[in-house]
C-alpha positions as CSV (number, residue, x, y, z in Angstrom):
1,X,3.9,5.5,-20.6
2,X,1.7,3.3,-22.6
3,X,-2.2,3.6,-22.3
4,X,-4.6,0.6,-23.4
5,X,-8.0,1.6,-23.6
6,X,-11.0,-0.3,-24.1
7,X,-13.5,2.1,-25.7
8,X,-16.5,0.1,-25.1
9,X,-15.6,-0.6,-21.3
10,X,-14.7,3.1,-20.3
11,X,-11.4,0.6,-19.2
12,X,-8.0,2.1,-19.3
13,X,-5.4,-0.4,-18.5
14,X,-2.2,2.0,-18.4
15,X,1.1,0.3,-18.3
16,X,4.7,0.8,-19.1
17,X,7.8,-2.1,-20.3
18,X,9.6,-0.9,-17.2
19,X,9.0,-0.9,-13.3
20,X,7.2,-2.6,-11.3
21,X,7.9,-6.9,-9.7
22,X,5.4,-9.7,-10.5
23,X,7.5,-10.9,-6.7
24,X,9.8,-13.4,-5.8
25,X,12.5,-10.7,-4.7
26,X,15.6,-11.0,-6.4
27,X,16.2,-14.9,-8.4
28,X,15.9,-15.7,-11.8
29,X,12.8,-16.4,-13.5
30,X,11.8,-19.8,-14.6
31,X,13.2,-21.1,-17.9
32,X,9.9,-21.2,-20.4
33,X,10.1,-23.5,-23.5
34,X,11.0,-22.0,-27.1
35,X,7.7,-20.6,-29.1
36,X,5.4,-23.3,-30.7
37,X,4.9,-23.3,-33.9
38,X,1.3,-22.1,-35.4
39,X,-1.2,-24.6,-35.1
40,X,-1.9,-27.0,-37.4
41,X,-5.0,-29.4,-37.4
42,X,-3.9,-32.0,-34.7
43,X,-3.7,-35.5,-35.2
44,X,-4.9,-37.6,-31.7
45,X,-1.8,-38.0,-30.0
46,X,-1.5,-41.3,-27.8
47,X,-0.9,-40.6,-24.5
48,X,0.3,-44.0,-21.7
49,X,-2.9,-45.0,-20.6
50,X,-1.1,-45.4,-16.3
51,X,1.5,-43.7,-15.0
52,X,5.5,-44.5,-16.6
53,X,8.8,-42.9,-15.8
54,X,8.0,-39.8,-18.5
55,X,4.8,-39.0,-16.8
56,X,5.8,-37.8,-13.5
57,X,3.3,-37.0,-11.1
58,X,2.8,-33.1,-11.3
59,X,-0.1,-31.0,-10.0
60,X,-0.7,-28.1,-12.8
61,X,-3.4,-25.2,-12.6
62,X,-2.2,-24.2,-16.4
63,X,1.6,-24.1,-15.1
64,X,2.9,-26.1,-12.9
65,X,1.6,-25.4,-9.3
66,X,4.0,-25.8,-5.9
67,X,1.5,-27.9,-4.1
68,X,0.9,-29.8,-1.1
69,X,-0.6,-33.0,-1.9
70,X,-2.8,-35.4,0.4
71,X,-3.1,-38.8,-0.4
72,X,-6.5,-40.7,0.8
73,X,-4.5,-43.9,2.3
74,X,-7.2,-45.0,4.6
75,X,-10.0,-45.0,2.3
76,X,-12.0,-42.8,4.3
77,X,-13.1,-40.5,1.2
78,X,-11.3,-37.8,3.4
79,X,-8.4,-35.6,3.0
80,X,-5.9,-35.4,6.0
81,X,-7.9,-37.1,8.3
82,X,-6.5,-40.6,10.5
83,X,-8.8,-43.7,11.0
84,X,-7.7,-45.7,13.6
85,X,-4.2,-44.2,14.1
86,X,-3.7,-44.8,9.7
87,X,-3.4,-41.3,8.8
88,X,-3.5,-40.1,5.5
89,X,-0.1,-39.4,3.8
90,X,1.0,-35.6,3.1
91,X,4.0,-34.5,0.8
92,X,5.2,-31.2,-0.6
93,X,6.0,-30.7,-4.3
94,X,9.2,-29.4,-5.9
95,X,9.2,-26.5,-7.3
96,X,8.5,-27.8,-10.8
97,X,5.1,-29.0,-9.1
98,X,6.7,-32.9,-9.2
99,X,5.6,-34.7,-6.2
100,X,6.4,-38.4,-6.7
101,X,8.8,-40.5,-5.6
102,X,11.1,-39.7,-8.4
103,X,10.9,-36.0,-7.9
104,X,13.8,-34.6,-7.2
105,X,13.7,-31.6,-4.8
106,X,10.7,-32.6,-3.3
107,X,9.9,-30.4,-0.3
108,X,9.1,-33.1,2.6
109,X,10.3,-35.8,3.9
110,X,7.4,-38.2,3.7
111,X,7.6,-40.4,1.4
112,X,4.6,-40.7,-1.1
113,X,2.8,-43.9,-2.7
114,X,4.4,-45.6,-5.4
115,X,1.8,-45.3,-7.4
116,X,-1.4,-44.0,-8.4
117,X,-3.6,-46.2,-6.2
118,X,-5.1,-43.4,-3.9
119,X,-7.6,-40.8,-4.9
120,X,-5.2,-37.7,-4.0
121,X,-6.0,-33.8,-3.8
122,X,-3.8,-30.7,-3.9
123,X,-3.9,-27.6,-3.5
124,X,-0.4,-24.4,-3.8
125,X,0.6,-21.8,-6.0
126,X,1.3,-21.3,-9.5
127,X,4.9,-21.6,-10.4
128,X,4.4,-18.5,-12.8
129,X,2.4,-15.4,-10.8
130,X,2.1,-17.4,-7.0
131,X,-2.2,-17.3,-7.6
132,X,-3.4,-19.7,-5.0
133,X,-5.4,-22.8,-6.1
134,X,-7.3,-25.0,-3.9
135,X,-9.2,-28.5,-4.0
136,X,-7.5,-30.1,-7.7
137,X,-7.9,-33.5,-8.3
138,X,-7.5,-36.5,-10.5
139,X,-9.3,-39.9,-10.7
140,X,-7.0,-43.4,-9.7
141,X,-4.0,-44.1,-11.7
142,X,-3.9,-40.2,-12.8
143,X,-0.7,-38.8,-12.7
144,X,-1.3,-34.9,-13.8
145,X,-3.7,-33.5,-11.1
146,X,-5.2,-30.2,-12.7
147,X,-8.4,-28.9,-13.4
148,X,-9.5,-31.0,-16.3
149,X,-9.1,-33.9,-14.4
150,X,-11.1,-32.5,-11.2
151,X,-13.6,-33.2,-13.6
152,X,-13.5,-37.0,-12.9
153,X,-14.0,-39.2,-9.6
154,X,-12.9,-42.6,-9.1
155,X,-13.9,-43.7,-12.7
156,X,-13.0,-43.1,-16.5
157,X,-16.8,-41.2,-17.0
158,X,-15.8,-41.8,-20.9
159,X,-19.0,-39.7,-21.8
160,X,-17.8,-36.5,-20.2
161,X,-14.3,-37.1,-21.5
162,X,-15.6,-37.2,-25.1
163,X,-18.0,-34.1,-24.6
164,X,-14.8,-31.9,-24.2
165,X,-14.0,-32.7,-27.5
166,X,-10.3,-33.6,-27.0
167,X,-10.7,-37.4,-27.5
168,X,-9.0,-38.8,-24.7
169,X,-10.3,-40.5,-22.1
170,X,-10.4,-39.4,-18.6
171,X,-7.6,-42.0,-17.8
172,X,-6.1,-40.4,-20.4
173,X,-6.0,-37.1,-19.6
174,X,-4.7,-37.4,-16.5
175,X,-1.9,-38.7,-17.7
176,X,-0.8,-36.0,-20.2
177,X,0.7,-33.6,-18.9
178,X,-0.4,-30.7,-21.1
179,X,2.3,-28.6,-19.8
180,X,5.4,-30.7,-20.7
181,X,3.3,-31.4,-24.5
182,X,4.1,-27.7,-24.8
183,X,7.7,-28.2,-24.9
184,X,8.1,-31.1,-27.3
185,X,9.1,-31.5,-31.0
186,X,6.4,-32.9,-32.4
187,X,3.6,-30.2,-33.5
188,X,0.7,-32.7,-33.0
189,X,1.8,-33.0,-29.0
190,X,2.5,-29.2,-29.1
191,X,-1.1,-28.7,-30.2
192,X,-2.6,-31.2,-27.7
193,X,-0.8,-29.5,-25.2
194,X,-2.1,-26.0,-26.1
195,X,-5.5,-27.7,-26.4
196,X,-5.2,-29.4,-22.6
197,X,-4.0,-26.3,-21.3
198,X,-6.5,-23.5,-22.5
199,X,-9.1,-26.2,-21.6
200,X,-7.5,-25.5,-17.8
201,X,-7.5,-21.6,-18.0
202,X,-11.0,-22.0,-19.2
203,X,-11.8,-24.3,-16.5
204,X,-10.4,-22.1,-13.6
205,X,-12.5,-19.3,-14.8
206,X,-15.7,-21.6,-14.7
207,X,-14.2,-22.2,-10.6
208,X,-13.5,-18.9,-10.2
209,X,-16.3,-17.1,-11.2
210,X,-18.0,-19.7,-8.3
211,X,-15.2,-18.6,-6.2
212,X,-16.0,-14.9,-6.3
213,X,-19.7,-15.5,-4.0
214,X,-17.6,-16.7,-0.9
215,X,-13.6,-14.9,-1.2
216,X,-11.1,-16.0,0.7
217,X,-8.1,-13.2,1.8
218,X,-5.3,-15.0,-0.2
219,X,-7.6,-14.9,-3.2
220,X,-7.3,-18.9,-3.6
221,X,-9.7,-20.0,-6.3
222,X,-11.5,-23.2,-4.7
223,X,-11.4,-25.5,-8.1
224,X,-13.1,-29.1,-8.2
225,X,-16.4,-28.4,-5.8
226,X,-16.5,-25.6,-8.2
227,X,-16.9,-27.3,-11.0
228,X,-20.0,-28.9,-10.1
229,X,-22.1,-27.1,-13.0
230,X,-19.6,-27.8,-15.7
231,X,-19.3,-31.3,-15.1
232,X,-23.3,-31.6,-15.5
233,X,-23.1,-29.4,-18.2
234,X,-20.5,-32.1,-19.9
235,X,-22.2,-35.7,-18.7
236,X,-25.7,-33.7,-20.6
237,X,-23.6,-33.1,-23.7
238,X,-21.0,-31.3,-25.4
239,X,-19.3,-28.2,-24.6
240,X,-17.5,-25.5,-26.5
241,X,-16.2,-23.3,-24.0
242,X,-15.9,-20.3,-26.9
243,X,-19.5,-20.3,-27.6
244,X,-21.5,-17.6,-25.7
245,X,-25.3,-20.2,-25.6
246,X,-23.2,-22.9,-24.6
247,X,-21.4,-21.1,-21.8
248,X,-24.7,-19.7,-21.3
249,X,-26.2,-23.4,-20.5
250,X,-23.1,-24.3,-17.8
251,X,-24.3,-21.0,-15.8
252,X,-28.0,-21.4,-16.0
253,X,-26.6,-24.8,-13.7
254,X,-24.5,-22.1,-11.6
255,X,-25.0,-21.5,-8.0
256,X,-23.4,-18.0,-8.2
257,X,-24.9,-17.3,-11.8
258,X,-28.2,-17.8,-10.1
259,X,-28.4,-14.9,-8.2
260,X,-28.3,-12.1,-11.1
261,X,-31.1,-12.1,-14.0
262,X,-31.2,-13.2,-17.6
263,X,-29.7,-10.0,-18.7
264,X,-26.9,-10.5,-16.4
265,X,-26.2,-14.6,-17.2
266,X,-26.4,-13.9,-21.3
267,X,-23.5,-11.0,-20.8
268,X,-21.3,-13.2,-18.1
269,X,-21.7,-15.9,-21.1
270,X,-20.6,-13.8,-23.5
271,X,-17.8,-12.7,-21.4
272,X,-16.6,-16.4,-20.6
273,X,-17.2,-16.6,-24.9
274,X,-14.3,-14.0,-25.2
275,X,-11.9,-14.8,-22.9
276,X,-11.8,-18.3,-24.5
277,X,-11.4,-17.4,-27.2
278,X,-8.7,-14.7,-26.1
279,X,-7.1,-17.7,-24.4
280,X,-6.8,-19.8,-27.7
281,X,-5.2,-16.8,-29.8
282,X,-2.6,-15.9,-26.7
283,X,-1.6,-19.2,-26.1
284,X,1.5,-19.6,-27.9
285,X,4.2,-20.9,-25.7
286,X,4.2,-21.5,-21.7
287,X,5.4,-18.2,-20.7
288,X,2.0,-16.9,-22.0
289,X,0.3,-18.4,-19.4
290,X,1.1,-16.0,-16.8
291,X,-0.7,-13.3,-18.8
292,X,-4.0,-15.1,-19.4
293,X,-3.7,-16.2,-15.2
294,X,-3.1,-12.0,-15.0
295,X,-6.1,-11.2,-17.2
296,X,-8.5,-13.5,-15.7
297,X,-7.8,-12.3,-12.5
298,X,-7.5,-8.5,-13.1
299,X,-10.1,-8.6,-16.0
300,X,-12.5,-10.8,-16.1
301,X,-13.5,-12.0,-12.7
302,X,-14.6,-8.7,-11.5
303,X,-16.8,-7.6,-14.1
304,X,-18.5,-11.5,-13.6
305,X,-18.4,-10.2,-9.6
306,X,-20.3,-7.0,-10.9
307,X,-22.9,-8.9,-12.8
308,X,-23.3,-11.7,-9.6
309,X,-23.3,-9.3,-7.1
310,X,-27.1,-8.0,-7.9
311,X,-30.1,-9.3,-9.5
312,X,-30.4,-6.6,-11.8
313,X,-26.9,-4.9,-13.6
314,X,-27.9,-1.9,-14.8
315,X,-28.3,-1.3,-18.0
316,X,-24.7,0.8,-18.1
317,X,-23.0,-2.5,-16.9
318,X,-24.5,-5.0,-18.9
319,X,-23.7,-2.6,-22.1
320,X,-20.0,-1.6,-20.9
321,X,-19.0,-5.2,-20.4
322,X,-21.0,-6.6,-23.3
323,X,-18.7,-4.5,-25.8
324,X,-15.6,-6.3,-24.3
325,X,-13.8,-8.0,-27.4
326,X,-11.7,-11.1,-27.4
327,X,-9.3,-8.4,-29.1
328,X,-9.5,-6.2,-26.2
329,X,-8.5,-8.9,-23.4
330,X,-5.8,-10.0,-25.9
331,X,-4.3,-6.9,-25.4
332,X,-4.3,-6.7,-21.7
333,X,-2.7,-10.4,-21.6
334,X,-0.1,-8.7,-23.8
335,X,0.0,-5.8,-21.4
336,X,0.6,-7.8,-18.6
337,X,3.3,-9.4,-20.1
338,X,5.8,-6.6,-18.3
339,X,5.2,-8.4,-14.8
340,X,7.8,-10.5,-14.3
341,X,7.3,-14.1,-13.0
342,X,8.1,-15.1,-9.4
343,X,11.8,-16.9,-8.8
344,X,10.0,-20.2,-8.5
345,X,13.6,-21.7,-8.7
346,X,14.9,-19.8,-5.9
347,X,12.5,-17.8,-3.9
348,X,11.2,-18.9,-0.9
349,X,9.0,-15.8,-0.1
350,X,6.7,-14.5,-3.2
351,X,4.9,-11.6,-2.7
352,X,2.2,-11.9,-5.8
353,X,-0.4,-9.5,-7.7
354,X,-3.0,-7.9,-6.1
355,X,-6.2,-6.8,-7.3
356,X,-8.3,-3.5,-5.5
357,X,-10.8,-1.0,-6.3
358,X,-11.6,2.7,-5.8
359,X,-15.3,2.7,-6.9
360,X,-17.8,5.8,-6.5
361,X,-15.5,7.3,-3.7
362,X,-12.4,8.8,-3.4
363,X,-10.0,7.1,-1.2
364,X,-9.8,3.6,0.6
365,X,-7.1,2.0,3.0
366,X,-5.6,-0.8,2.9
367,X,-3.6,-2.5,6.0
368,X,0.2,-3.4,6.5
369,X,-0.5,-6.8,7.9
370,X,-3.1,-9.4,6.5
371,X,-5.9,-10.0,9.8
372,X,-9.8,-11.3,9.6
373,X,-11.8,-8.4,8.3
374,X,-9.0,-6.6,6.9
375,X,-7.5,-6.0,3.5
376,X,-3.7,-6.1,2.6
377,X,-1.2,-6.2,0.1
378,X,0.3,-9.0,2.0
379,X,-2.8,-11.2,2.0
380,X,-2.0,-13.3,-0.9
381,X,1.7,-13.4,-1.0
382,X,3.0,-17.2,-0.6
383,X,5.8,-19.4,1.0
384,X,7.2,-21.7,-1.2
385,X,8.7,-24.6,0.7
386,X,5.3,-25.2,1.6
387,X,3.4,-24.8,-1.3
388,X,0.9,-22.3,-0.7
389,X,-0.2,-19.4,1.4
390,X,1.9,-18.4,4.5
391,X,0.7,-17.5,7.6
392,X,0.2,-13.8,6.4
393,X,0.0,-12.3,9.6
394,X,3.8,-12.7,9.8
395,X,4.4,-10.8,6.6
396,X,4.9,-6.8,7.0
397,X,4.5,-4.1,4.3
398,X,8.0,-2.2,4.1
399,X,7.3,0.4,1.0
400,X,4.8,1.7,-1.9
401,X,5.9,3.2,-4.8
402,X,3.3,5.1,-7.6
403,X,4.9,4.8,-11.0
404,X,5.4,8.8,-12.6
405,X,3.0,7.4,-15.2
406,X,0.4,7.3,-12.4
407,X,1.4,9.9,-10.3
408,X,-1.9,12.4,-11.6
409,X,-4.2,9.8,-11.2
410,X,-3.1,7.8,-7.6
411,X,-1.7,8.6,-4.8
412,X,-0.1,5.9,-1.8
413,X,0.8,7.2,1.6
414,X,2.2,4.8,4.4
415,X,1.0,5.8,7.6
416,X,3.9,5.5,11.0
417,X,1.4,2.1,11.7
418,X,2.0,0.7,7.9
419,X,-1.7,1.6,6.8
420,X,-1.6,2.7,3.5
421,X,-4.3,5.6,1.9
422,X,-5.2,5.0,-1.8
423,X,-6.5,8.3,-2.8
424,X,-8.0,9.1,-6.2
425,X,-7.3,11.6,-8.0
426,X,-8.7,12.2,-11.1
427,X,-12.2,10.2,-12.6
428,X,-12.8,8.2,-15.2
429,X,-12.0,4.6,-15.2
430,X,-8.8,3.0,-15.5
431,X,-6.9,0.3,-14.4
432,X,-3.7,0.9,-12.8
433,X,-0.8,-0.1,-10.1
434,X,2.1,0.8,-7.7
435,X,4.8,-1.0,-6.2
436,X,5.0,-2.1,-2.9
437,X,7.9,-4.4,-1.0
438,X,7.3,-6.8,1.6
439,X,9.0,-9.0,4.2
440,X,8.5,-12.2,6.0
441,X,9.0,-13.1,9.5
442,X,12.8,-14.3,8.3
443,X,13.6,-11.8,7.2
444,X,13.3,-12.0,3.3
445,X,11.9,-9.1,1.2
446,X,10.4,-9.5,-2.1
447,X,8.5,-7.0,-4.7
448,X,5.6,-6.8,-6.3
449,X,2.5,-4.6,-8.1
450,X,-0.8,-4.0,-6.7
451,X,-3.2,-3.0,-9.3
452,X,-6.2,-1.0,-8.9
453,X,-9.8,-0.4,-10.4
454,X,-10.6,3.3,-10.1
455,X,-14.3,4.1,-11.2
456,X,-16.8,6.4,-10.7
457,X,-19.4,4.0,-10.8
């Protein structure tokens, strides 16, 4: 086994190079471009200012997302609504997250506009580690939909564009597809692209630390109405998304940040600080993405929960997740590398990563089958011919499996009903996971790792 400890957070993140599914059931993994070279300073590059046959219409969270994609086509300012009998029109991605008329492999039958004349919004899974997103959009003529463009409505707001420091216009960005950049042979589009897309992992930790006040059971992260404080933040002047009194500026604008003290804002922007700046060192080539999308959801959105959950953090929190380094989430995105990506190419049920917590007792349960009030495995594991969560009811827990390497401090029992009992059994905290299968009302059976939070306070 290999043990990663963060000193300063009393955080052991154990893990080992074998076992354990990122789901998708059997099915290759996605093909990731080659390594990028080190960056270099990065001349401007010059992006089509509309929509051409190498920009094709792609939703992307950081990767590409399998997304369902509605199209405002009766001007109502609505999504999926009908005025007068003109509804609005709904399509399905392909599994590259393409969705115009061009894609090949798109997932419905409707045909979409031709072009980018409708104020669209999305929402599906990441093509890397299933994660829900919800609510992307992109302003007219756009054709990337991600979260740097959720940013902008119907206009180019050129003063918000410039205060992200990427010079590029919001026209601009959304049609660069940051993703593809990584992939190219030029090192100044390479660059850009790592620039647009640790702007997106930055931005969907801004959404989902918003996200964590009102959770959903598939875990979705809810991504342009959460974006509310940044985009002030941005139109008042510029951003540097690495800088702890800047971050600090975009939560004292927070609804959720709000709720907790001084104290408890200045460490969550500290926090924010490190994790961009542990995005801009791990981001190296796509297949890194998965690992940041791991570490924000396994790292650093529940010690922002702890800090948003109370007026006061105690002094032990606000000290234990103040000594978090940049260096310390750069090694669990490097520990998380071991999970392997879901078979966007193949799979059509994902089970994905789960995230729970044993916390100042000694056991919890956990049910078979995802239902209102309940927690499961199952909750957030995803259909991909539609683009997003199933109906999770339908999906059944068929086995758990407690890696040796954690066999002294966790145990998993499966009840004859499919409840499972997470018992603790040792203190100290750590970070670890089992296994666990599951299998869709067809039929198909897919793999993947729940991970828990075991603490004694």
């Amino acid at each position: 086994m290999r043990a990663l400890t963060f000193p300063a957070m009393l955080l052991a993140l154990a893990v080992s190079g074998c076992g354990g599914g990122g789901g998708g059931g059997s099915g290759g993994a996605p093909s990731v471009p080659a390594p990028a070279p080190t960056p270099t300073p990065a001349p401007t590059p010059t992006p089509t200012s509309s929509p051409s046959a190498n920009v094709p219409f792609r939703a992307v969270a950081a990767a590409p997302m399998v997304s369902q994609v509605i199209f405002d086509t009766n001007g109502s300012g609505l999504f999926g609504d009908s005025v007068q009998g003109n509804a609005d029109v709904g399509v399905v991605s392909n599994r590259s997250g393409e969705f115009g008329r061009d894609a090949v492999g798109r997932q419905s039958p409707t045909t979409p506009p031709a072009e980018a004349s409708f104020i669209g919004q999305l929402s599906g899974a990441s093509a890397l580690t299933g994660f829900v997103y919800t609510k992307i959009g992109a302003p007219l003529r756009a054709a990337i939909y991600s979260p740097v463009t959720s940013l902008f409505g119907t206009t180019d707001e050129r003063v918000l564009a410039t205060n992200m420091g990427l010079d590029l216009t919001g026209l601009e960005l959304g049609n660069f597809d940051g993703f593809a950049a990584l992939a190219r042979p030029d090192i100044a589009t390479q660059v850009r692209g790592r620039q647009v897309t640790a702007l997106n992992l930055k931005l969907l930790a801004q959404a989902g630390l918003e996200t964590t006040g009102n959770p959903t059971a598939t875990g979705a992260i809810e991504v342009k109405p959460n974006l509310d404080a940044v985009r002030a933040q941005l139109l008042a002047g510029p951003v540097n998304f690495n800088a702890p009194d800047s971050v600090l500026q975009i939560l004292n604008r927070s609804r959720r940040a709000a709720f907790t003290n001084d104290a408890g804002r200045r460490t969550a922007a500290q926090l924010l600080a490190r994790f961009g700046e542990a995005v801009d060192r791990h981001l190296t080539t796509a297949a890194r993405i998965a690992d940041i999308e791991y570490g924000l959801r396994l790292l650093v959105l529940p010690e922002l929960d702890i800090l948003f959950n109370t007026s006061a953090p105690t002094a032990a929190q606000i000290s234990r997740i103040s000594a978090i380094t940049s260096d310390d989430l750069v090694a669990g995105f490097l520990e998380f590398g071991s999970i392997q990506p879901i078979a966007v190419a193949s799979a059509t049920f994902a089970p994905v990563v789960d995230y729970f917590k044993i916390v100042a007792i000694s056991q919890t349960m956990l049910a078979s089958q995802c239902a209102t009030g309940t927690d499961s495995p199952t909750c957030n594991d995803i259909d991909l011919t539609v683009g997003g969560p199933l109906n999770v009811q339908a999906v059944q827990l068929t086995a758990v499996r407690v890696p040796a390497q954690f066999a002294s401090y966790l145990s998993v029992t499966q009840a004859a009903d499919g409840t499972l009992t997470l018992r603790r059994l040792a203190s100290g905290r750590r970070l670890i996971w089992f296994d666990y299968d599951a299998r869709d009302r067809q039929g198909i059976s897919g793999t993947s790792r729940a991970y828990v939070l075991m603490a004694d306070e």
